[in-house]
Backbone as XML, in Angstrom:
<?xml version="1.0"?>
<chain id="A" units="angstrom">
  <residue number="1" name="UNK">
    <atom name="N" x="-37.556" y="-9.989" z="-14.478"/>
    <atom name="CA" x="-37.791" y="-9.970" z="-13.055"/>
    <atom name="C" x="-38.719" y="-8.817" z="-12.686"/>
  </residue>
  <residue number="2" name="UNK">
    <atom name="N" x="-38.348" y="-7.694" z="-12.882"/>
    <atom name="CA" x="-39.345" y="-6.331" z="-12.355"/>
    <atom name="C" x="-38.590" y="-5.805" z="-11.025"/>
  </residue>
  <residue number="3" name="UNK">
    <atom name="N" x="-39.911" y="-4.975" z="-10.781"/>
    <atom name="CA" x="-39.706" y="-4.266" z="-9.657"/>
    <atom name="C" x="-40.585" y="-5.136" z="-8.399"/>
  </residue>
  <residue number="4" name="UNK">
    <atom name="N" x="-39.920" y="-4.823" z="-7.093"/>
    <atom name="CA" x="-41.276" y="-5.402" z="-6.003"/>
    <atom name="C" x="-42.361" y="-5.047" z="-6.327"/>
  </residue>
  <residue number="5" name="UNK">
    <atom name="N" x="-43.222" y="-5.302" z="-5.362"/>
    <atom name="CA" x="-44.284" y="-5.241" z="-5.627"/>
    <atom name="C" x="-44.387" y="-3.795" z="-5.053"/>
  </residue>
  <residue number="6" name="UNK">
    <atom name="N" x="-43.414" y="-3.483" z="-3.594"/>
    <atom name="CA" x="-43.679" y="-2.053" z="-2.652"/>
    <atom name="C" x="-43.227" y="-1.252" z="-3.301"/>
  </residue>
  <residue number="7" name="UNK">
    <atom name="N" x="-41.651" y="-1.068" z="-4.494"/>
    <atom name="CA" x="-41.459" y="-0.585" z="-5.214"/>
    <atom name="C" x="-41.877" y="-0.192" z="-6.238"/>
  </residue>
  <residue number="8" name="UNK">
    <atom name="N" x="-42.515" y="-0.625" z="-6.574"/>
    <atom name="CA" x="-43.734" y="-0.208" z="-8.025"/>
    <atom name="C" x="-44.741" y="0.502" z="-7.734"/>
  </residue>
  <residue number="9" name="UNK">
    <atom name="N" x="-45.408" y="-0.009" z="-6.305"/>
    <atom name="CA" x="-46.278" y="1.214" z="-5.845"/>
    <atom name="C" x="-45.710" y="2.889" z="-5.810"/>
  </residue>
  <residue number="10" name="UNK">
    <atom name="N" x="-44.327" y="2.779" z="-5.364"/>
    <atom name="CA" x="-43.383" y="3.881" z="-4.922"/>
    <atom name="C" x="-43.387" y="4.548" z="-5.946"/>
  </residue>
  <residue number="11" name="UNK">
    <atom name="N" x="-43.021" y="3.816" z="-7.701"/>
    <atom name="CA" x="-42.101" y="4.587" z="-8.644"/>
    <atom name="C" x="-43.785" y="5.030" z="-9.329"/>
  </residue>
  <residue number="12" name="UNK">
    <atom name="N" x="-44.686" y="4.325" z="-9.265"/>
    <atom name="CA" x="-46.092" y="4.937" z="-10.034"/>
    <atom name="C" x="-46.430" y="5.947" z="-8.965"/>
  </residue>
  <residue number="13" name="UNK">
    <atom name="N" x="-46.600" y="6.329" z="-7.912"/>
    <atom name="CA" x="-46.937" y="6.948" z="-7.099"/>
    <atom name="C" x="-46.648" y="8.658" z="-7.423"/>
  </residue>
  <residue number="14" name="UNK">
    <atom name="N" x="-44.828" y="8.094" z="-7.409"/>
    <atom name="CA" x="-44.283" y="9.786" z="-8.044"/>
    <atom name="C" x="-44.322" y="9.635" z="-9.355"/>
  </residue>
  <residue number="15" name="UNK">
    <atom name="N" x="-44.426" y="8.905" z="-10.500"/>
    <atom name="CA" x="-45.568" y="9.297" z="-11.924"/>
    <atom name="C" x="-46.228" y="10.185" z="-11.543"/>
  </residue>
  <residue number="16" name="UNK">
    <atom name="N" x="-47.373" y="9.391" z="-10.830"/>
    <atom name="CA" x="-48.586" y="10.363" z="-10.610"/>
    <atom name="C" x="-48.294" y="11.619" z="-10.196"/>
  </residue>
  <residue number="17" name="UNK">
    <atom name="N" x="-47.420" y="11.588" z="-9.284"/>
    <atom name="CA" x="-47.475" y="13.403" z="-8.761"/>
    <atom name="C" x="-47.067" y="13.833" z="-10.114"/>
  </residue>
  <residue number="18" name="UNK">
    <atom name="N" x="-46.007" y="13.757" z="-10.404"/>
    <atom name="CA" x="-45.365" y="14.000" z="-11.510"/>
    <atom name="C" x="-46.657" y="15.110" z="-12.464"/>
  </residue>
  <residue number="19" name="UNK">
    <atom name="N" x="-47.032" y="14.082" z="-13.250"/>
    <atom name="CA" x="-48.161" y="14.155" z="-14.063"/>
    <atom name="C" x="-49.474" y="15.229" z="-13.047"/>
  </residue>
  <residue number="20" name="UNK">
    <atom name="N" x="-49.793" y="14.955" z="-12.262"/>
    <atom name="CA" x="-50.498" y="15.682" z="-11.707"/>
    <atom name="C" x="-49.938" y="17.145" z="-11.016"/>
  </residue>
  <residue number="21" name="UNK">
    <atom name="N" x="-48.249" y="17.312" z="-11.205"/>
    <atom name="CA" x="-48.103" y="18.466" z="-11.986"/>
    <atom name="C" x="-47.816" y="19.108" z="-13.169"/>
  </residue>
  <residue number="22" name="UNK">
    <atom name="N" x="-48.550" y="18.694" z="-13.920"/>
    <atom name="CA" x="-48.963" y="19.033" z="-15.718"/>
    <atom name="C" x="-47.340" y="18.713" z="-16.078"/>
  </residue>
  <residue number="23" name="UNK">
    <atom name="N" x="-46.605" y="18.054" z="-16.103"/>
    <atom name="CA" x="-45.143" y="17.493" z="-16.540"/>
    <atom name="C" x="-45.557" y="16.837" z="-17.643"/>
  </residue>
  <residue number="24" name="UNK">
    <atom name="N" x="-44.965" y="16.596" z="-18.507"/>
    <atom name="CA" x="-45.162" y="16.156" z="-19.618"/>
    <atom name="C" x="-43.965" y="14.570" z="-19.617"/>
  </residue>
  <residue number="25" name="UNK">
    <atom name="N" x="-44.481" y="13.560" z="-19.955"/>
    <atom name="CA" x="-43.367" y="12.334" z="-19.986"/>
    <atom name="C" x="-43.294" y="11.064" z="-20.860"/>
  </residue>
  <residue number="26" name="UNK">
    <atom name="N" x="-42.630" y="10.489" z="-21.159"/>
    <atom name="CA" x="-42.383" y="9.292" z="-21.828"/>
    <atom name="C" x="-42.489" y="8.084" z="-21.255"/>
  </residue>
  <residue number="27" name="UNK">
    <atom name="N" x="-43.583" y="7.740" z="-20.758"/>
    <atom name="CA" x="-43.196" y="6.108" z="-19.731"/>
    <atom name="C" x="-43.107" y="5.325" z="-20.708"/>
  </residue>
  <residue number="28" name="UNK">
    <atom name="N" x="-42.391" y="4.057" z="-20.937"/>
    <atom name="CA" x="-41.967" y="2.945" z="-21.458"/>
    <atom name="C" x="-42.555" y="2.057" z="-20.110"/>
  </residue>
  <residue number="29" name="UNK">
    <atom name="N" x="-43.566" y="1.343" z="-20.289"/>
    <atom name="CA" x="-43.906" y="-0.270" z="-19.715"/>
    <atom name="C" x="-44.633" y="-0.804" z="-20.004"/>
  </residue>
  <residue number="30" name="UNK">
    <atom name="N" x="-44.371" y="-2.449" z="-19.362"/>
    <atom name="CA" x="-45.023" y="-3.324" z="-20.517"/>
    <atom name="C" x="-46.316" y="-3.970" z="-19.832"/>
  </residue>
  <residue number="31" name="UNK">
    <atom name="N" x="-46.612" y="-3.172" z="-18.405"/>
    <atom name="CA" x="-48.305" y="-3.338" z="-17.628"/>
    <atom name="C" x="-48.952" y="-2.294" z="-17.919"/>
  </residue>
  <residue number="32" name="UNK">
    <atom name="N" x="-49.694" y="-2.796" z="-19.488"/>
    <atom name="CA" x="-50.864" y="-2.071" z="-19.417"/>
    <atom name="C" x="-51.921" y="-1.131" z="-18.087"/>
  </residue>
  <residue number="33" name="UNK">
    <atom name="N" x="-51.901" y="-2.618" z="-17.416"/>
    <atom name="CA" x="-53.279" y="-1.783" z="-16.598"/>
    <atom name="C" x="-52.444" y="-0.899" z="-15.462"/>
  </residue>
  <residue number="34" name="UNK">
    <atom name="N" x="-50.829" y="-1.002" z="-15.337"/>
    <atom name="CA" x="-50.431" y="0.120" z="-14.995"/>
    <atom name="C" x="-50.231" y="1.467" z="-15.259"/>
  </residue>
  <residue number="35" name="UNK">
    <atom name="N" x="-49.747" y="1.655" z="-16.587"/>
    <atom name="CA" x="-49.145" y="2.417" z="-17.404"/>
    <atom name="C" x="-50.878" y="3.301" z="-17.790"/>
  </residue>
  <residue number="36" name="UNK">
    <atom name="N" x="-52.165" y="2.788" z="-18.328"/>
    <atom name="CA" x="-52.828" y="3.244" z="-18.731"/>
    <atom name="C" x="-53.683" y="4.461" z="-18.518"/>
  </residue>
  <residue number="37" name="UNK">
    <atom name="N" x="-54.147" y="4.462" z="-16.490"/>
    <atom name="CA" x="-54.587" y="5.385" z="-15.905"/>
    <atom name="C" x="-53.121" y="6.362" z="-15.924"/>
  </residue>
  <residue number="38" name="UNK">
    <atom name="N" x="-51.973" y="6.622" z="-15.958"/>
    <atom name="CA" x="-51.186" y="7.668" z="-16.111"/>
    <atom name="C" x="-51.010" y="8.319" z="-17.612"/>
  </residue>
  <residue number="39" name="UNK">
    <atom name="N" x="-51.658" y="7.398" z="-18.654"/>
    <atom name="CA" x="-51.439" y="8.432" z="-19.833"/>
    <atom name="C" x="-52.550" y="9.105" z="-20.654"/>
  </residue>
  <residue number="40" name="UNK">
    <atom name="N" x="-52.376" y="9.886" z="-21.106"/>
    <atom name="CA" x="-53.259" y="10.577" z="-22.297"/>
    <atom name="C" x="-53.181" y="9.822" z="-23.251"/>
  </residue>
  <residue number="41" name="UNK">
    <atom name="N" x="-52.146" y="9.666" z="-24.241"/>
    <atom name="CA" x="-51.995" y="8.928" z="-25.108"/>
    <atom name="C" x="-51.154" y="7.707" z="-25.026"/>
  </residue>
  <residue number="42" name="UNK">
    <atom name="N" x="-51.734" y="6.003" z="-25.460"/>
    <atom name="CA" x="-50.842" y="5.505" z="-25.740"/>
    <atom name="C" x="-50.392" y="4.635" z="-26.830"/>
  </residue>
  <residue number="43" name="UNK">
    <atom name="N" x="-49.109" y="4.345" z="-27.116"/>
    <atom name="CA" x="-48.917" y="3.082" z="-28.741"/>
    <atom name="C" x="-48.412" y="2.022" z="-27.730"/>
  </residue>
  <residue number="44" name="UNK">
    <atom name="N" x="-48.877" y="0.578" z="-28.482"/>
    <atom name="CA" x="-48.439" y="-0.357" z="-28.228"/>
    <atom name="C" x="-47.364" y="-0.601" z="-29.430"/>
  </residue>
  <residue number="45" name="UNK">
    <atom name="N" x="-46.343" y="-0.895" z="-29.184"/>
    <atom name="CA" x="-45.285" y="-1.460" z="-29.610"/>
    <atom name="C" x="-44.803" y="-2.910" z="-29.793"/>
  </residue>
  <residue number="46" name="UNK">
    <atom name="N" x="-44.772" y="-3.251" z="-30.487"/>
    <atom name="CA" x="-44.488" y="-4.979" z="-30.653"/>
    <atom name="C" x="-43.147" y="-5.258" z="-31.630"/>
  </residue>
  <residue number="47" name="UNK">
    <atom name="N" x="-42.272" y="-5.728" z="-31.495"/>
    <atom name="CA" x="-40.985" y="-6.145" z="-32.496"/>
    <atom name="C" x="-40.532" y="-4.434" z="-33.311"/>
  </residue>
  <residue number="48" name="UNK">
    <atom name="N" x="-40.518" y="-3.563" z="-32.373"/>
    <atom name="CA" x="-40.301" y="-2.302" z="-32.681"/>
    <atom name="C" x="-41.082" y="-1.440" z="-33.958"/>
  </residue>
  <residue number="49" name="UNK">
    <atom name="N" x="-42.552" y="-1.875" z="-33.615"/>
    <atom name="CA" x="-43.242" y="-1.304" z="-34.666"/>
    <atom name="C" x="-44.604" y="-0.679" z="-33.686"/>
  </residue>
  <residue number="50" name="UNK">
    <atom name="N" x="-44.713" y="0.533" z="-34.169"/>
    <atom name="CA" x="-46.412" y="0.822" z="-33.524"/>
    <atom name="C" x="-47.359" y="-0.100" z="-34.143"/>
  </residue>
  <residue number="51" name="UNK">
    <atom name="N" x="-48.000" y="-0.921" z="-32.845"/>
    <atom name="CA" x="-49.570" y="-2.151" z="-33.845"/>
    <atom name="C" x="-50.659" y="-1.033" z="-32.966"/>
  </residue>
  <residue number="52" name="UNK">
    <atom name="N" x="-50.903" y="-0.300" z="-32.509"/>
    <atom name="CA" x="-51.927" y="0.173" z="-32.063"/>
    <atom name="C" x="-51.553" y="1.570" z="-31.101"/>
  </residue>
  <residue number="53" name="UNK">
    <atom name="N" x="-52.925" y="2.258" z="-31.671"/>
    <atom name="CA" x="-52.312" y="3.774" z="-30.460"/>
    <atom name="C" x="-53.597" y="4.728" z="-30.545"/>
  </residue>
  <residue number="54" name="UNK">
    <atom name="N" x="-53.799" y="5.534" z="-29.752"/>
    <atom name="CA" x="-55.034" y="6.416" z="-29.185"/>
    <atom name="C" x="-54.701" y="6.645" z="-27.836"/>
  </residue>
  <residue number="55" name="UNK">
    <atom name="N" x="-56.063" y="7.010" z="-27.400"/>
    <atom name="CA" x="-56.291" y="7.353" z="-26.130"/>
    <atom name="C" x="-56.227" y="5.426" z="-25.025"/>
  </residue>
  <residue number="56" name="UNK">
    <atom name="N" x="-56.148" y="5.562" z="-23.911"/>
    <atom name="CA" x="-55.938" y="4.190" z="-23.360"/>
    <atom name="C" x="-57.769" y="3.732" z="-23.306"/>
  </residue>
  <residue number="57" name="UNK">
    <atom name="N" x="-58.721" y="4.486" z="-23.209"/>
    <atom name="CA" x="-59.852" y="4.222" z="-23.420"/>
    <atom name="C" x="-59.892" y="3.488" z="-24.710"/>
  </residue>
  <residue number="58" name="UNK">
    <atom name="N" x="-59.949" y="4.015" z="-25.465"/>
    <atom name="CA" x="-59.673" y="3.519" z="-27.302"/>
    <atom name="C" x="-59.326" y="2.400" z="-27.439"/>
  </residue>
  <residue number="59" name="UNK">
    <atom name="N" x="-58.335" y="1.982" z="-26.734"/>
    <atom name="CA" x="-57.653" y="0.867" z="-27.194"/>
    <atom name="C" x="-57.751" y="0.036" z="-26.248"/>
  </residue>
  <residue number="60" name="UNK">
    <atom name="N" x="-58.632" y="0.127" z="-25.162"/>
    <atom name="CA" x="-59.510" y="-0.630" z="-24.466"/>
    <atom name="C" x="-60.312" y="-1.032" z="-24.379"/>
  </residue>
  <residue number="61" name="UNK">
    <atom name="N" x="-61.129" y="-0.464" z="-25.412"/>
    <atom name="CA" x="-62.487" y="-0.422" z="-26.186"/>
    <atom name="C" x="-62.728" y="-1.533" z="-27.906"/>
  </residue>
  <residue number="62" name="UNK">
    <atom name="N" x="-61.128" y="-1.177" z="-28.536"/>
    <atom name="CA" x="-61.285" y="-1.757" z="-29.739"/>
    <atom name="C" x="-60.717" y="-3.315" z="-29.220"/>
  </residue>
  <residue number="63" name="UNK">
    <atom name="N" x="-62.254" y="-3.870" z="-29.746"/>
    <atom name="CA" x="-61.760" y="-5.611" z="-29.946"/>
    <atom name="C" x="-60.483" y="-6.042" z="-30.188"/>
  </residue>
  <residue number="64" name="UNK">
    <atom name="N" x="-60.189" y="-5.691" z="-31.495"/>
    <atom name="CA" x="-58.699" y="-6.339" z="-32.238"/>
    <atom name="C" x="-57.271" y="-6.155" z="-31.559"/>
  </residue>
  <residue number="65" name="UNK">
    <atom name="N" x="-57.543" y="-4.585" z="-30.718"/>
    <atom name="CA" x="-56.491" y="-4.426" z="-29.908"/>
    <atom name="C" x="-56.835" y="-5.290" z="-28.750"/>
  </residue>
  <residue number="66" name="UNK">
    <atom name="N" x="-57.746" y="-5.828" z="-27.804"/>
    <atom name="CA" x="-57.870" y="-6.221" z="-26.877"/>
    <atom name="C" x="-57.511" y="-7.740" z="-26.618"/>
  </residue>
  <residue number="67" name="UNK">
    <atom name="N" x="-58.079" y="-8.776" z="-27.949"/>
    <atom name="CA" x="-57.537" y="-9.780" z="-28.183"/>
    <atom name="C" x="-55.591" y="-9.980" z="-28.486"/>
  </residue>
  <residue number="68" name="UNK">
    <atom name="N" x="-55.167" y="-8.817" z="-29.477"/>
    <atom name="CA" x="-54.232" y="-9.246" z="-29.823"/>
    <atom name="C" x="-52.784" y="-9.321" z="-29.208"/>
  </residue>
  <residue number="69" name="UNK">
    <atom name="N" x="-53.487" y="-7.494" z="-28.214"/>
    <atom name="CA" x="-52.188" y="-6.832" z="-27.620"/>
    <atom name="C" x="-52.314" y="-6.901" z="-25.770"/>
  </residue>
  <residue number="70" name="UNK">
    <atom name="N" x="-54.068" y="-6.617" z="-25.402"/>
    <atom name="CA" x="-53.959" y="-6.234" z="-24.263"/>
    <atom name="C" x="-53.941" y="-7.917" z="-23.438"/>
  </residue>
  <residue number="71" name="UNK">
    <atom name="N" x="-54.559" y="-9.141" z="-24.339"/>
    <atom name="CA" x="-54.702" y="-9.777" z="-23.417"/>
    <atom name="C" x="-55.875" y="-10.124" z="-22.635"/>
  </residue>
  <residue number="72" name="UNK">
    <atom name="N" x="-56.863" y="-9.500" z="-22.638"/>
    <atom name="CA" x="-58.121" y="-9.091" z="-21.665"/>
    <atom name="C" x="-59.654" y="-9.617" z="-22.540"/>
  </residue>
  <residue number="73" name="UNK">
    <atom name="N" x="-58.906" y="-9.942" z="-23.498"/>
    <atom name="CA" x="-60.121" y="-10.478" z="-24.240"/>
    <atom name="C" x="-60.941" y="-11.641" z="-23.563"/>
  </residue>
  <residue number="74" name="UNK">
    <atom name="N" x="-62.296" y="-12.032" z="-24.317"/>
    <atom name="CA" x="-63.404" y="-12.880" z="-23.132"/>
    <atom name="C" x="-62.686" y="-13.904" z="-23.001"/>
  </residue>
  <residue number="75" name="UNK">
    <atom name="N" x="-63.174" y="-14.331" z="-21.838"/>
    <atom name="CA" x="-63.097" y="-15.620" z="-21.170"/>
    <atom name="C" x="-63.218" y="-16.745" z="-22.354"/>
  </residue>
  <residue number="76" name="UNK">
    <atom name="N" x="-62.012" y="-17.528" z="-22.296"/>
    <atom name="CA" x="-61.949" y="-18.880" z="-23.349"/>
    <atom name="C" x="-63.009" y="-19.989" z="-22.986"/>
  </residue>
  <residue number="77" name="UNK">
    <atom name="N" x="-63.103" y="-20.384" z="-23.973"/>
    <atom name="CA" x="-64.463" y="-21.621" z="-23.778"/>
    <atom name="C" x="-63.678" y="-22.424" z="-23.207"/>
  </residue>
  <residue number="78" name="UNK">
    <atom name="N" x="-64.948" y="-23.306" z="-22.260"/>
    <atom name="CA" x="-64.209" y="-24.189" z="-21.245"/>
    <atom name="C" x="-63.576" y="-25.246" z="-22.028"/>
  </residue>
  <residue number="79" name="UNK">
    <atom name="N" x="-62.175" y="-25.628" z="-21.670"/>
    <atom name="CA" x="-60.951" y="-26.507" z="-21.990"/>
    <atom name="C" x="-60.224" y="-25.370" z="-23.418"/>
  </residue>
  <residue number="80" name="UNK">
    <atom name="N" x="-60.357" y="-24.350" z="-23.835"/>
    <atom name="CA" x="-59.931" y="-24.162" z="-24.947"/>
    <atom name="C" x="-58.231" y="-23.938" z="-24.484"/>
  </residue>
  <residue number="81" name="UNK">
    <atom name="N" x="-57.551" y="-24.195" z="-25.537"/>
    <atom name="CA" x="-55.727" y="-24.090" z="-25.109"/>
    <atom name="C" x="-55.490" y="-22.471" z="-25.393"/>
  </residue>
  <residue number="82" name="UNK">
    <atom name="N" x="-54.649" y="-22.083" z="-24.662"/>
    <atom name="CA" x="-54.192" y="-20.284" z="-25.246"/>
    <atom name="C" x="-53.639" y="-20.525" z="-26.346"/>
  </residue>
  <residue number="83" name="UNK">
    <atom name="N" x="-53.357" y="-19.326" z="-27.423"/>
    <atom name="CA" x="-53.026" y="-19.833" z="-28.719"/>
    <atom name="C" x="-51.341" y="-19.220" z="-28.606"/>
  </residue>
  <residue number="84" name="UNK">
    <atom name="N" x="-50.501" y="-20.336" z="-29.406"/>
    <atom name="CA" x="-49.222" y="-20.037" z="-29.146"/>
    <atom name="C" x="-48.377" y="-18.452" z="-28.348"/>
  </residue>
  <residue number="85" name="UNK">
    <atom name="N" x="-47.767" y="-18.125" z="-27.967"/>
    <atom name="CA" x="-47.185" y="-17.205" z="-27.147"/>
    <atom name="C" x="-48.064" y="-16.259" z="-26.315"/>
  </residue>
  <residue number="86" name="UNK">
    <atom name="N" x="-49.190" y="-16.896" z="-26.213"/>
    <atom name="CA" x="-49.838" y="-16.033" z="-25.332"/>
    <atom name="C" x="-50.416" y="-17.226" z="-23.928"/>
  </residue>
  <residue number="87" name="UNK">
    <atom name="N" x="-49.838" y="-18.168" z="-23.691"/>
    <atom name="CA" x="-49.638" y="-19.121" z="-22.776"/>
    <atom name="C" x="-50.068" y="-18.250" z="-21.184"/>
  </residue>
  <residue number="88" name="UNK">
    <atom name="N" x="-51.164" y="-18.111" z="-20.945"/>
    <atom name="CA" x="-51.500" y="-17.495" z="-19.257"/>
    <atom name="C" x="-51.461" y="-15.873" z="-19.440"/>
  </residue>
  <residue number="89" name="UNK">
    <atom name="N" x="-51.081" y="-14.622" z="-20.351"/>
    <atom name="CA" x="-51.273" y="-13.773" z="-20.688"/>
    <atom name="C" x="-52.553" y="-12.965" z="-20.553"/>
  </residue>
  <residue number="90" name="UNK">
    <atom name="N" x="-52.673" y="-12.194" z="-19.526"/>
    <atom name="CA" x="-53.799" y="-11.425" z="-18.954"/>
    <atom name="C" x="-53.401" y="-10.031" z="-18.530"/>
  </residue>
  <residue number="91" name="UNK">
    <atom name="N" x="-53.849" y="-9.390" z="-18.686"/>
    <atom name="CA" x="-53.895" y="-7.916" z="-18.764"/>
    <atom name="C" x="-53.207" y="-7.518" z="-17.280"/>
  </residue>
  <residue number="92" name="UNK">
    <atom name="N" x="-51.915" y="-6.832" z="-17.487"/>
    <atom name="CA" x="-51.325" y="-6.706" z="-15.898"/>
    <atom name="C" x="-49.977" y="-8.040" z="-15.706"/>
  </residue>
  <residue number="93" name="UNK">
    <atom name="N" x="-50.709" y="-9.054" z="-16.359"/>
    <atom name="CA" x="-49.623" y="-10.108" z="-15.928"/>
    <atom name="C" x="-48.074" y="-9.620" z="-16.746"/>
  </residue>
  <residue number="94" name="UNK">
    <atom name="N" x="-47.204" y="-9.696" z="-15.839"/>
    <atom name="CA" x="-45.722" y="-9.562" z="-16.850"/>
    <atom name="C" x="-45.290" y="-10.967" z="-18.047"/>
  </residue>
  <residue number="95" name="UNK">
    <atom name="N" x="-44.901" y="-10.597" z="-18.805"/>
    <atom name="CA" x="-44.565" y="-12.321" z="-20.026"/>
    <atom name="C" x="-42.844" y="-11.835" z="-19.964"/>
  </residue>
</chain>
């Protein structure tokens, strides 16, 4: 389910202060394009294993992470099907 939508603005909001007073923290979430502008470093995690980690630039940048983990990879050729468990999966969307 998640958080609202007004609530999520709320709980990233005080992140940010947070962080923008040099606090040091652990966020756990699973919206990239949320989570990314608040960290220095991040790992993606999949079936409790690190598959990828750097800076959020980095791993926004590398192809293999972008197709496999973020989602955000190019636009599918017209009619192509998503490939198993990644059914509508776009960068931001919750699964």
């Amino acid at each position: 389910m998640g958080l609202s939508p007004a609530l999520v603005d709320t709980v990233f909001g005080a992140i940010a202060e947070i962080r923008a007073a040099g606090m040091t923290m652990l966020l756990v979430e699973q919206n990239a394009a949320l989570a990314f502008p608040l960290a220095d470093h991040a790992c993606l995690i999949q079936r409790g294993a690190i598959v990828a980690e750097g800076t959020p630039d980095e791993l926004e940048r590398d192809p293999a992470t972008i197709a496999r983990h973020l989602g955000i990879d190019e636009e599918p050729a017209a009619g192509a099907e998503p490939a198993p468990g990644e059914a509508g999966a776009r960068r931001g969307a919750s699964t």
